[in-house]
MDTraj code that builds the backbone (N, CA, C; nanometers):
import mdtraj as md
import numpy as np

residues = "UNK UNK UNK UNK UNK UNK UNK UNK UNK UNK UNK UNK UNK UNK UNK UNK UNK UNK UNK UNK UNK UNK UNK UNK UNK UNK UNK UNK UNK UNK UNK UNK UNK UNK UNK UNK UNK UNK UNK UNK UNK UNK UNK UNK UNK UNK UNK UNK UNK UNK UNK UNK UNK UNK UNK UNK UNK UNK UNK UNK UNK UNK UNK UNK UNK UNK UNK UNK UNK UNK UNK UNK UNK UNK UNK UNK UNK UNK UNK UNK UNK UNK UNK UNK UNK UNK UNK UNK UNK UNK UNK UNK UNK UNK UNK UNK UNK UNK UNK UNK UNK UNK UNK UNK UNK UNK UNK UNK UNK UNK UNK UNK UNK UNK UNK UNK UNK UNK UNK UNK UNK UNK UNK UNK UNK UNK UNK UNK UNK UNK UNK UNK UNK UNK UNK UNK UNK UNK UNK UNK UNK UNK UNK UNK UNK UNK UNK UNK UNK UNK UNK UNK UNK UNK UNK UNK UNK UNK UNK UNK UNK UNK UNK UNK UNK UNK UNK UNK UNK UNK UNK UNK UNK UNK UNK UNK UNK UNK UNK UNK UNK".split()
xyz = np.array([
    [-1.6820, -4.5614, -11.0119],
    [-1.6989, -4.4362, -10.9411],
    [-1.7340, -4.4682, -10.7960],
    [-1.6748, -4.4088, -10.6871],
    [-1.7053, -4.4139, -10.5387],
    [-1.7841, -4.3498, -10.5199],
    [-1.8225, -4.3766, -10.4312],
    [-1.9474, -4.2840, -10.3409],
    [-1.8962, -4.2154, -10.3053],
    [-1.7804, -4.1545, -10.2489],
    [-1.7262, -4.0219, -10.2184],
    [-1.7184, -3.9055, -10.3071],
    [-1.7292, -3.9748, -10.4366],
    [-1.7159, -3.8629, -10.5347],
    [-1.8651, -3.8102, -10.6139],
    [-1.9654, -3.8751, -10.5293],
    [-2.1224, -3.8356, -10.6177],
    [-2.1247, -3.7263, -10.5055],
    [-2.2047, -3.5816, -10.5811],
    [-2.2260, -3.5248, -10.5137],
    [-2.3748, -3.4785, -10.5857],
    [-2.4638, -3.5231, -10.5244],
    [-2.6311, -3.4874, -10.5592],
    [-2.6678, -3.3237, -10.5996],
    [-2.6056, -3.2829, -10.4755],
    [-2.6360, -3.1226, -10.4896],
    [-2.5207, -3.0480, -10.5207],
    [-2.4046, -3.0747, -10.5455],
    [-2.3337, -3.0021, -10.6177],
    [-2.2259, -2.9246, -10.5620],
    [-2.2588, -2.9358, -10.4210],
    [-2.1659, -2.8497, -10.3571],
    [-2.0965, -2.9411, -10.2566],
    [-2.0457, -3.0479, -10.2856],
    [-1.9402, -3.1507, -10.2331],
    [-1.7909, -3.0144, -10.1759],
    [-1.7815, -3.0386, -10.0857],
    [-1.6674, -2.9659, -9.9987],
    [-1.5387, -3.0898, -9.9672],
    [-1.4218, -3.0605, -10.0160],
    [-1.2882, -3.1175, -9.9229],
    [-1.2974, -3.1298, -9.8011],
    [-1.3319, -3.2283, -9.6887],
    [-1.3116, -3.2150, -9.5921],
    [-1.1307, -3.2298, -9.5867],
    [-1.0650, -3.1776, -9.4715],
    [-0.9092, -3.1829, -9.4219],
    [-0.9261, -3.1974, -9.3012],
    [-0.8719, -3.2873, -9.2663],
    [-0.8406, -3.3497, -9.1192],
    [-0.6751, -3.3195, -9.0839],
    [-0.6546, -3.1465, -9.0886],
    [-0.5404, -3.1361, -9.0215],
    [-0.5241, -3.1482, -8.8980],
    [-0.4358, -3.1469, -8.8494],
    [-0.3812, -3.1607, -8.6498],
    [-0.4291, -3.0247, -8.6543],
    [-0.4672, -3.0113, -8.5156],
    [-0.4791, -2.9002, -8.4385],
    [-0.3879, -2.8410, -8.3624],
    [-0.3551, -2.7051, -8.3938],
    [-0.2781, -2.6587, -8.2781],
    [-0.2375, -2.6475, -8.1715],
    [-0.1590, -2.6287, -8.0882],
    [-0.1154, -2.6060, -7.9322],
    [-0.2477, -2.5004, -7.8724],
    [-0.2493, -2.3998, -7.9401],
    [-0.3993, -2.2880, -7.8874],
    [-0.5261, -2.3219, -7.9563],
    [-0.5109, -2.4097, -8.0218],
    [-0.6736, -2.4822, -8.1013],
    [-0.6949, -2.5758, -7.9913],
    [-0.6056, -2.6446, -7.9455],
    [-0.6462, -2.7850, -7.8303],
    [-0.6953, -2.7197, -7.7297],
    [-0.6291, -2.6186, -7.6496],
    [-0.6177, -2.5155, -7.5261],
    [-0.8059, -2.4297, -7.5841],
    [-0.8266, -2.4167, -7.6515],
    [-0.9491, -2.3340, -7.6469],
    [-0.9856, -2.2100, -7.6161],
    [-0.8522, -2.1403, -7.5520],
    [-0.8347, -2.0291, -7.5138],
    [-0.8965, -1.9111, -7.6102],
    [-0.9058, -1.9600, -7.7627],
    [-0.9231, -1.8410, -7.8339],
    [-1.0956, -1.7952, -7.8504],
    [-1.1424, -1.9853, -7.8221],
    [-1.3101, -1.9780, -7.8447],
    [-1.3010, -1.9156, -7.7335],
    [-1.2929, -1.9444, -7.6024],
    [-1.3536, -1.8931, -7.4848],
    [-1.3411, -1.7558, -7.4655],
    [-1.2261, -1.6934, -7.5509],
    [-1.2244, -1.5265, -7.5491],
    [-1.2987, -1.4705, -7.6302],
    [-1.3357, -1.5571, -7.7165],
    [-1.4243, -1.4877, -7.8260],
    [-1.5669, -1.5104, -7.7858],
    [-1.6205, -1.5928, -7.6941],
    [-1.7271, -1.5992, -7.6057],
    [-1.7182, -1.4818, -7.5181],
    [-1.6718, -1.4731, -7.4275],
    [-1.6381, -1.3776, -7.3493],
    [-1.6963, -1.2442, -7.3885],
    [-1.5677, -1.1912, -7.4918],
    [-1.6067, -1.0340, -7.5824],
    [-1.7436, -1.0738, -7.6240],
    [-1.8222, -1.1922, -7.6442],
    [-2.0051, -1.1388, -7.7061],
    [-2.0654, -1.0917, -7.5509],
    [-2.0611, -1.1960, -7.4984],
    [-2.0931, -1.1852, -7.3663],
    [-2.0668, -1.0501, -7.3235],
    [-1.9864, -0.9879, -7.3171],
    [-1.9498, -0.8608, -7.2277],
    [-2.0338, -0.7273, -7.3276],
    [-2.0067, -0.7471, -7.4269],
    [-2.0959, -0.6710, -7.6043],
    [-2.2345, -0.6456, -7.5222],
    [-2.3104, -0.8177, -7.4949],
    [-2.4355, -0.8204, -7.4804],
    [-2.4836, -0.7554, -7.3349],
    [-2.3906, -0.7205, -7.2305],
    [-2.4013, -0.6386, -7.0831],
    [-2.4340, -0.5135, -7.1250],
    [-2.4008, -0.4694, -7.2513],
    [-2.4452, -0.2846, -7.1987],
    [-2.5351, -0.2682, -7.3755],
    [-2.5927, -0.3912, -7.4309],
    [-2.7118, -0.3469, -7.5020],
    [-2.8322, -0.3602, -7.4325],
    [-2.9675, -0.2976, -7.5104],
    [-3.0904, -0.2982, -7.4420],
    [-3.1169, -0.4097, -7.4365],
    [-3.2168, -0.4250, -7.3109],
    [-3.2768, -0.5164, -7.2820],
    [-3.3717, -0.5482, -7.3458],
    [-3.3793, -0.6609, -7.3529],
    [-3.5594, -0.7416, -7.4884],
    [-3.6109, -0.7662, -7.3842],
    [-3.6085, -0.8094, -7.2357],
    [-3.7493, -0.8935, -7.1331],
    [-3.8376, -0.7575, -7.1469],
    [-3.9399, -0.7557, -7.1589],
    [-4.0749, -0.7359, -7.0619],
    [-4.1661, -0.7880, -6.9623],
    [-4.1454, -0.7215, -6.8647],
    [-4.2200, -0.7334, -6.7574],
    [-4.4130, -0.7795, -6.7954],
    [-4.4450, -0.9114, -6.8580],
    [-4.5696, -0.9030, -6.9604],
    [-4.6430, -0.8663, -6.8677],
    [-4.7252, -0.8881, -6.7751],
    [-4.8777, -0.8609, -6.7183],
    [-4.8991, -0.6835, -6.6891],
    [-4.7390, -0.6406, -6.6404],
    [-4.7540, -0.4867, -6.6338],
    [-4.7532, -0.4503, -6.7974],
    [-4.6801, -0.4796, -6.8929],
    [-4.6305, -0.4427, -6.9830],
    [-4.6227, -0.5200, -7.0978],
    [-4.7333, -0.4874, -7.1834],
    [-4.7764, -0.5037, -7.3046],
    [-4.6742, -0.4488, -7.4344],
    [-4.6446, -0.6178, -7.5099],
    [-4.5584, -0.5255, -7.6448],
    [-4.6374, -0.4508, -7.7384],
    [-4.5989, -0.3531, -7.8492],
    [-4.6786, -0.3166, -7.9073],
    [-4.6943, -0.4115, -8.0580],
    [-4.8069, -0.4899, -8.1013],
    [-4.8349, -0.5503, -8.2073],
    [-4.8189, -0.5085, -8.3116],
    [-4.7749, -0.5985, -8.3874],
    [-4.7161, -0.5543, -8.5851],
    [-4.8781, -0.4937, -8.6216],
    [-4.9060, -0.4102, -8.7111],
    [-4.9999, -0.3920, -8.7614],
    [-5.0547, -0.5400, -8.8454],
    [-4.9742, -0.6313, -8.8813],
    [-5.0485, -0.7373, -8.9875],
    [-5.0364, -0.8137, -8.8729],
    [-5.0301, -0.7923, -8.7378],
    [-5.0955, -0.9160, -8.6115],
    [-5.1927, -0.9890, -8.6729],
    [-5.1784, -1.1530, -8.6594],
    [-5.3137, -1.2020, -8.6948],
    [-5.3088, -1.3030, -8.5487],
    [-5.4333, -1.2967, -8.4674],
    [-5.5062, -1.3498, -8.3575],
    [-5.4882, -1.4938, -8.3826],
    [-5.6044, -1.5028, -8.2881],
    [-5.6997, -1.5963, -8.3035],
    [-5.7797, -1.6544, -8.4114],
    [-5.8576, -1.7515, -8.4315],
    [-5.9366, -1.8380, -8.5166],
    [-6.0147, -1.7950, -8.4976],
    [-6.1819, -1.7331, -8.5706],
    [-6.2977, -1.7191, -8.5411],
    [-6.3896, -1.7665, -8.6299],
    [-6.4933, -1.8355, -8.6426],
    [-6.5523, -1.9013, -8.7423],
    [-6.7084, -1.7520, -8.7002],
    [-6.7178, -1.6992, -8.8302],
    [-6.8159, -1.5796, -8.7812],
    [-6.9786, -1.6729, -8.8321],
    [-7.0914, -1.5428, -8.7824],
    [-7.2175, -1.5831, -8.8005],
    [-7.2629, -1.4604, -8.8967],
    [-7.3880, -1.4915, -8.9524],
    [-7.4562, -1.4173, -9.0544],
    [-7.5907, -1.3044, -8.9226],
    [-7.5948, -1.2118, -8.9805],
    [-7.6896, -1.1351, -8.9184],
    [-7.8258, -1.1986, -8.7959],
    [-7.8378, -1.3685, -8.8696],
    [-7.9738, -1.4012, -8.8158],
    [-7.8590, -1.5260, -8.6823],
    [-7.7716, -1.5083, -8.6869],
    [-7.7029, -1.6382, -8.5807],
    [-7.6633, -1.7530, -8.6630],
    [-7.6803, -1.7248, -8.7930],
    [-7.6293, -1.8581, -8.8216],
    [-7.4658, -1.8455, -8.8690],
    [-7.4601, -1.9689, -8.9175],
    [-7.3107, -2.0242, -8.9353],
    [-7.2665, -2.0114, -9.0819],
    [-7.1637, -1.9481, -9.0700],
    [-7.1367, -1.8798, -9.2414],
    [-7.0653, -2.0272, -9.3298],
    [-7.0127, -2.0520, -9.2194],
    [-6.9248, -2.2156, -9.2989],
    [-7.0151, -2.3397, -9.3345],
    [-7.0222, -2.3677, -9.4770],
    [-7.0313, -2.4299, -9.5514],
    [-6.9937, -2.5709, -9.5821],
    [-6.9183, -2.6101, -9.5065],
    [-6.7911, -2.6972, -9.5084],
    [-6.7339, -2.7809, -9.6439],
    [-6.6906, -2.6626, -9.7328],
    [-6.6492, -2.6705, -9.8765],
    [-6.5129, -2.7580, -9.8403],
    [-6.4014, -2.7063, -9.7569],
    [-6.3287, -2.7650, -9.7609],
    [-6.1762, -2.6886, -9.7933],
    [-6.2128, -2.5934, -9.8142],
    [-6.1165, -2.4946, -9.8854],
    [-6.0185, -2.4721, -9.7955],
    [-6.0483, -2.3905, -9.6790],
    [-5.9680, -2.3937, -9.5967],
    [-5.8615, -2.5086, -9.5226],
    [-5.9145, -2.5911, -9.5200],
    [-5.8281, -2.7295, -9.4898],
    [-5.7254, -2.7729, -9.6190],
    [-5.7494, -2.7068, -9.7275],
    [-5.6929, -2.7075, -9.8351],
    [-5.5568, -2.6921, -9.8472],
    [-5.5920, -2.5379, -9.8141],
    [-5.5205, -2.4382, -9.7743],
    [-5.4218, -2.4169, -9.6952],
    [-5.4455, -2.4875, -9.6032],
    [-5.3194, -2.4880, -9.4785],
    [-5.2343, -2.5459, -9.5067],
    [-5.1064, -2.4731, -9.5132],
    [-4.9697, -2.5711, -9.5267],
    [-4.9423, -2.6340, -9.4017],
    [-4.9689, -2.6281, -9.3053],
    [-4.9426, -2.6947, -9.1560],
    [-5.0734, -2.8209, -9.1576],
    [-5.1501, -2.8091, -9.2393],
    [-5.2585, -2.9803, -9.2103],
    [-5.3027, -2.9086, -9.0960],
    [-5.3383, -2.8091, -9.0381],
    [-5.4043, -2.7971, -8.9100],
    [-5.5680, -2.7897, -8.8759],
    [-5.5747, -2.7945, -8.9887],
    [-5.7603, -2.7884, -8.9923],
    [-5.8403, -2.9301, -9.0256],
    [-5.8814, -2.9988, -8.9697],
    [-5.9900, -3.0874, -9.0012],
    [-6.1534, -3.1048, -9.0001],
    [-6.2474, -3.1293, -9.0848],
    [-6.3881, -3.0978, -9.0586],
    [-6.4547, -3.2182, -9.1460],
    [-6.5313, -3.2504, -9.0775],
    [-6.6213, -3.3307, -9.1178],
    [-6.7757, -3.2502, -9.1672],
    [-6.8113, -3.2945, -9.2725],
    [-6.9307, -3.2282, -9.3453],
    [-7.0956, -3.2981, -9.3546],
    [-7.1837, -3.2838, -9.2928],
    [-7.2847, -3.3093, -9.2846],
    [-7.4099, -3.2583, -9.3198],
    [-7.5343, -3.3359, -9.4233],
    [-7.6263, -3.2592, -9.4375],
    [-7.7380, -3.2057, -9.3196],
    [-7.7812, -3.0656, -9.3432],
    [-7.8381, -3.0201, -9.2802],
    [-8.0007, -3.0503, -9.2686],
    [-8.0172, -3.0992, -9.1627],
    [-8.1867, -3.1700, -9.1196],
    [-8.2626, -2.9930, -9.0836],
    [-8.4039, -3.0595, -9.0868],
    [-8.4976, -2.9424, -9.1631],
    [-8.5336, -2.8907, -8.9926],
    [-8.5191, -2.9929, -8.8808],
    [-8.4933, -2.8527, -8.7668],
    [-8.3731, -2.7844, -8.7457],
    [-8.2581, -2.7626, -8.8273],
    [-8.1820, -2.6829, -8.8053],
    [-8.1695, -2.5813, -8.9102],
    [-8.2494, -2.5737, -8.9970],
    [-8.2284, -2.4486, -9.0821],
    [-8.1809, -2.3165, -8.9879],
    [-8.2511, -2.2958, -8.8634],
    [-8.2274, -2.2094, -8.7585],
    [-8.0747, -2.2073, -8.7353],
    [-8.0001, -2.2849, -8.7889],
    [-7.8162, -2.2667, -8.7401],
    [-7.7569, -2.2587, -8.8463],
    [-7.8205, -2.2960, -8.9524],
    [-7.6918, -2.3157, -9.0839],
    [-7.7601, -2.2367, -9.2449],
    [-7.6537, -2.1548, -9.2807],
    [-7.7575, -2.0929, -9.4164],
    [-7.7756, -2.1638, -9.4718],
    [-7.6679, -2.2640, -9.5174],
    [-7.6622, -2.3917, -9.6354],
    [-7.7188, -2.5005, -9.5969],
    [-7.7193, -2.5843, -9.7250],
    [-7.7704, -2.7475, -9.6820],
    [-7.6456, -2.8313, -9.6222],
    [-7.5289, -2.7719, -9.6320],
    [-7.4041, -2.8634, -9.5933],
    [-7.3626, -2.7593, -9.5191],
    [-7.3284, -2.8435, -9.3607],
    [-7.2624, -2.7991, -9.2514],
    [-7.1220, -2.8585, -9.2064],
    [-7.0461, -2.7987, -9.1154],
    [-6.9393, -2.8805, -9.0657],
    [-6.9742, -2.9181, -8.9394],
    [-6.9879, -3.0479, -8.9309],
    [-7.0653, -3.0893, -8.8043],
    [-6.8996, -3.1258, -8.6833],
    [-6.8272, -3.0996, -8.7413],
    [-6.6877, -3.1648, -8.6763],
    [-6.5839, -3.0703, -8.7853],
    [-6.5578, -2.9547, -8.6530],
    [-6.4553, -2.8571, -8.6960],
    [-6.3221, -2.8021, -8.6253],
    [-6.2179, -2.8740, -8.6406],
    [-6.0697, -2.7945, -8.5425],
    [-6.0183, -2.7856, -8.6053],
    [-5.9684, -2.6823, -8.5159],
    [-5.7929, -2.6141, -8.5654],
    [-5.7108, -2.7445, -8.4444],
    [-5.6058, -2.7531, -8.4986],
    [-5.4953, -2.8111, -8.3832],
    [-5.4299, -2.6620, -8.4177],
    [-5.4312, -2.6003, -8.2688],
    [-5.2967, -2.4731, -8.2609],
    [-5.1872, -2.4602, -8.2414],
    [-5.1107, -2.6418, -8.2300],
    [-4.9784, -2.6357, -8.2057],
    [-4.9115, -2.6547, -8.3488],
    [-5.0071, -2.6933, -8.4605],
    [-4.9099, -2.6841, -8.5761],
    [-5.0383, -2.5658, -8.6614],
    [-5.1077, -2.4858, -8.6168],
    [-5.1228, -2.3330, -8.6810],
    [-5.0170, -2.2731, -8.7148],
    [-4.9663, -2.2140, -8.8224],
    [-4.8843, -2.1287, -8.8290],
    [-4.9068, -1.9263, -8.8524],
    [-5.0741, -1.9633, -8.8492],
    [-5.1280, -1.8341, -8.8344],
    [-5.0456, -1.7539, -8.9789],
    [-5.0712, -1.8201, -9.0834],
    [-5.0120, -1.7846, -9.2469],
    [-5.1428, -1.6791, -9.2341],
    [-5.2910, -1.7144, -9.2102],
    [-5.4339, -1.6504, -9.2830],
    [-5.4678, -1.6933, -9.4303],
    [-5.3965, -1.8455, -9.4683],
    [-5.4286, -1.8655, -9.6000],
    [-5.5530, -1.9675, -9.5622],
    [-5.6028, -2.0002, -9.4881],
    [-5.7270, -2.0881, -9.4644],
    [-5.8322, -1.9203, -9.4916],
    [-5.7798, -1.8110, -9.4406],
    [-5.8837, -1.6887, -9.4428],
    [-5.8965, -1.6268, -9.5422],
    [-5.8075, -1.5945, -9.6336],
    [-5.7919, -1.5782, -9.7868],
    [-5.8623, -1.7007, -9.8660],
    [-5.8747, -1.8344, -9.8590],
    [-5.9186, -1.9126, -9.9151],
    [-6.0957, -1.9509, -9.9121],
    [-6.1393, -1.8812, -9.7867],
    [-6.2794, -1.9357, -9.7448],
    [-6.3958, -1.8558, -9.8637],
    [-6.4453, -1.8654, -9.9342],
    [-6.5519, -1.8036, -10.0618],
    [-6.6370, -1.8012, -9.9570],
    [-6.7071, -1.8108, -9.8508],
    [-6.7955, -1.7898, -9.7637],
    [-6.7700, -1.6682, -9.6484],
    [-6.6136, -1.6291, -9.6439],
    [-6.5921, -1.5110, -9.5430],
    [-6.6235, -1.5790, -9.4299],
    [-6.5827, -1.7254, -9.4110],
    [-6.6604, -1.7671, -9.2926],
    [-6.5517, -1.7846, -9.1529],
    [-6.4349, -1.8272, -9.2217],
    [-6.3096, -1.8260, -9.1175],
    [-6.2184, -1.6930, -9.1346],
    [-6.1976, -1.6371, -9.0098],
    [-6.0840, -1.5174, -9.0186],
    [-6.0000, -1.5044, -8.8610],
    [-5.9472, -1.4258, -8.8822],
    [-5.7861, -1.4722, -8.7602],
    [-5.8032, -1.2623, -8.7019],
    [-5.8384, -1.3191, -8.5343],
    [-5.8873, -1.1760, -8.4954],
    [-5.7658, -1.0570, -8.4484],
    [-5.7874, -0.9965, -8.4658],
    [-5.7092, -0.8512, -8.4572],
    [-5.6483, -0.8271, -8.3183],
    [-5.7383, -0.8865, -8.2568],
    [-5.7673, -0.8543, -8.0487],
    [-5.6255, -0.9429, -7.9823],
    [-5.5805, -0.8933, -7.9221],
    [-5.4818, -0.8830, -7.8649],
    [-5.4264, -1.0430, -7.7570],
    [-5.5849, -1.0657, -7.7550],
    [-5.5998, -1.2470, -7.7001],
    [-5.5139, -1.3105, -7.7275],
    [-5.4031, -1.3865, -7.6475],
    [-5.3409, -1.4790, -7.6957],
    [-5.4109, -1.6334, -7.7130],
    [-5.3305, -1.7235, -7.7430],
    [-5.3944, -1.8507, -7.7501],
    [-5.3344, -1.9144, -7.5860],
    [-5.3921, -1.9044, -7.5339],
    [-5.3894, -1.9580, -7.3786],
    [-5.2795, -2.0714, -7.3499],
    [-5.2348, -2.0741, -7.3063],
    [-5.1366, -2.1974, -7.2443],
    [-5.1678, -2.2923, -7.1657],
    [-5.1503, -2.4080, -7.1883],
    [-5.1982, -2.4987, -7.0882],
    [-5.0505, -2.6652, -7.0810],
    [-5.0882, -2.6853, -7.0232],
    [-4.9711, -2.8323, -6.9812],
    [-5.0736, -2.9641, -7.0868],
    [-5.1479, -2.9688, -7.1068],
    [-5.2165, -3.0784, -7.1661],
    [-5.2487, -3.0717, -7.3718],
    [-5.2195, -3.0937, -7.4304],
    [-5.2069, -3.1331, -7.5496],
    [-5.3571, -3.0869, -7.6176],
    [-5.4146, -3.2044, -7.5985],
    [-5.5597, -3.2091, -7.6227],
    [-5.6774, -3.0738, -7.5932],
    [-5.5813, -2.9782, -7.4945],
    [-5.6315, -2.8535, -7.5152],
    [-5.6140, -2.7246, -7.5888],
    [-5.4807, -2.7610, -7.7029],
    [-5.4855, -2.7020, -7.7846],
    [-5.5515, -2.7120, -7.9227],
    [-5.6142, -2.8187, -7.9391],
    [-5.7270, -2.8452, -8.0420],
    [-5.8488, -2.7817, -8.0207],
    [-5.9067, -2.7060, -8.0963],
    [-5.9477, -2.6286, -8.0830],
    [-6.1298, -2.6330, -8.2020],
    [-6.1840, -2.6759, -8.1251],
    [-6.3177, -2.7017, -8.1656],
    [-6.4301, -2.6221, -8.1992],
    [-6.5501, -2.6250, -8.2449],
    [-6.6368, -2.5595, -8.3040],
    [-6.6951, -2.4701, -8.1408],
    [-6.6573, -2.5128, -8.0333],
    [-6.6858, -2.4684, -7.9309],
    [-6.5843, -2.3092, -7.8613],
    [-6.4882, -2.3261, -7.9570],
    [-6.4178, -2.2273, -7.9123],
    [-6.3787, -2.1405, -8.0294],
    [-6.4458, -2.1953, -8.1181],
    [-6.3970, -2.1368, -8.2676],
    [-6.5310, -2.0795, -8.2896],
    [-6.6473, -2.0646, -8.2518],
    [-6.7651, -1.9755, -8.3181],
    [-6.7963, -1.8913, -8.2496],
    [-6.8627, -1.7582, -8.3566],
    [-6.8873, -1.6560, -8.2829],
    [-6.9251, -1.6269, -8.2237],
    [-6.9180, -1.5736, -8.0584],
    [-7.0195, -1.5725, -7.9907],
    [-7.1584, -1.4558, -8.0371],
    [-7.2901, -1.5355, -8.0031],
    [-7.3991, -1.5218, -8.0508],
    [-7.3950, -1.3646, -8.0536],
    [-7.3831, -1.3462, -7.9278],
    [-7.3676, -1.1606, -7.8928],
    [-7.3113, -1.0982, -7.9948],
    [-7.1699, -1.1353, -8.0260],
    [-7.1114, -1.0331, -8.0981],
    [-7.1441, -1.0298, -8.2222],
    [-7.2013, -1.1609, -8.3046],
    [-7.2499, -1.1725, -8.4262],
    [-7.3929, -1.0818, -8.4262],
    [-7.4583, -1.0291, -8.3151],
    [-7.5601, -0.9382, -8.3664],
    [-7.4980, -0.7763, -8.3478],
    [-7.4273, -0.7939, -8.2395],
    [-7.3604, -0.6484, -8.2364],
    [-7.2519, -0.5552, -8.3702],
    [-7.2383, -0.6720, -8.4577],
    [-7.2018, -0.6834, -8.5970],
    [-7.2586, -0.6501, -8.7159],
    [-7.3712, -0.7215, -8.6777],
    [-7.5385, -0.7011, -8.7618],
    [-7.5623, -0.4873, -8.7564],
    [-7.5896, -0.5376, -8.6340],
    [-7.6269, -0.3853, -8.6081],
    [-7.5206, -0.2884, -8.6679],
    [-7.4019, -0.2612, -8.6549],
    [-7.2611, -0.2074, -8.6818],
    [-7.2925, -0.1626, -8.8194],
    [-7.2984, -0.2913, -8.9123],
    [-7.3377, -0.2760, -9.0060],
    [-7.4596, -0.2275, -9.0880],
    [-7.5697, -0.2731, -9.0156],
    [-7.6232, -0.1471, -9.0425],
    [-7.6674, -0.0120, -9.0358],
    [-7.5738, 0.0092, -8.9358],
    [-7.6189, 0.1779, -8.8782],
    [-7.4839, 0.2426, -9.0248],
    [-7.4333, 0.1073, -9.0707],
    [-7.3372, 0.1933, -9.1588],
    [-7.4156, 0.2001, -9.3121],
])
top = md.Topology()
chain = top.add_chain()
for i, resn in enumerate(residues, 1):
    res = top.add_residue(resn, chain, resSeq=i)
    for name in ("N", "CA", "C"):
        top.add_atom(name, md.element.get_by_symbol(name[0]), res)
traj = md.Trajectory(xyz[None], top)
């Protein structure tokens, strides 16, 4: 048996190496048939937006940003179980887990913290299965309209416990929210 004739997946095709025509060589027929899209695409709507004047309007299931939230008193809801890093089909999450020393009870509910926590955001795919997966409610992907910033350098899309936690403010303005409810 040749190797030309195994076909793994099943759908082995005849290639034919006929001659080409007098108007197949000439190209005349692709370039008209380029043409007619081209001329099609002159009198449909336009997709640019003008962005800084003009905001698109967001899917309702928009998912943001990364936010690692806090508990009523400032502390840090993540646990560093691990789940979420689990979770990600993109590998984009890494954390290192450390026990918690007796002057920081003040930052962490648990005895195990993530002392070393990123997202890399160039292979995020913003699924929300790291946020579905967290049993702590501790990672979630924000609603707010923020993009993830652009930059020319690599190393600034990794994205650290410094840009990933809640700010202190809003974790009490949360507190409160909740309980006036």
């Amino acid at each position: 048996m040749s190797i030309e004739t195994i076909s793994l997946s099943g759908r082995k095709k005849q290639v034919s190496n006929k001659e080409m025509t007098f108007w197949e060589r000439m190209y005349l027929v692709a370039i008209v048939k380029g043409l007619i899209i081209t001329i099609q695409h002159l009198f449909t709507r336009k997709v640019t937006i003008q962005y800084p004047e003009q905001v698109r309007e967001m899917s309702p299931v928009y998912r943001g940003q990364h936010m690692l939230k806090r508990d009523e008193q400032g502390r840090e809801n993540c646990t560093a179980c691990g789940l979420c890093a689990l979770s990600c089909p993109a590998e984009a999450i890494t954390m290192k887990a450390e026990e918690r020393r007796a002057d920081e009870k003040h930052l962490y509910r648990e005895e195990k913290y993530a002392s070393i926590y990123e997202i890399n955001m160039l292979r995020c795919i913003f699924c929300g299965l790291c946020e579905e997966a967290c049993p702590k409610d501790a990672i979630y992907l924000t609603t707010s309209k923020v993009l993830v910033p652009s930059s020319y350098e690599r190393e600034d899309f990794i994205f650290g416990k410094d840009k990933l936690v809640m700010p202190l403010e809003m974790a009490m303005k949360n507190a409160q929210l909740k309980n006036a409810n």
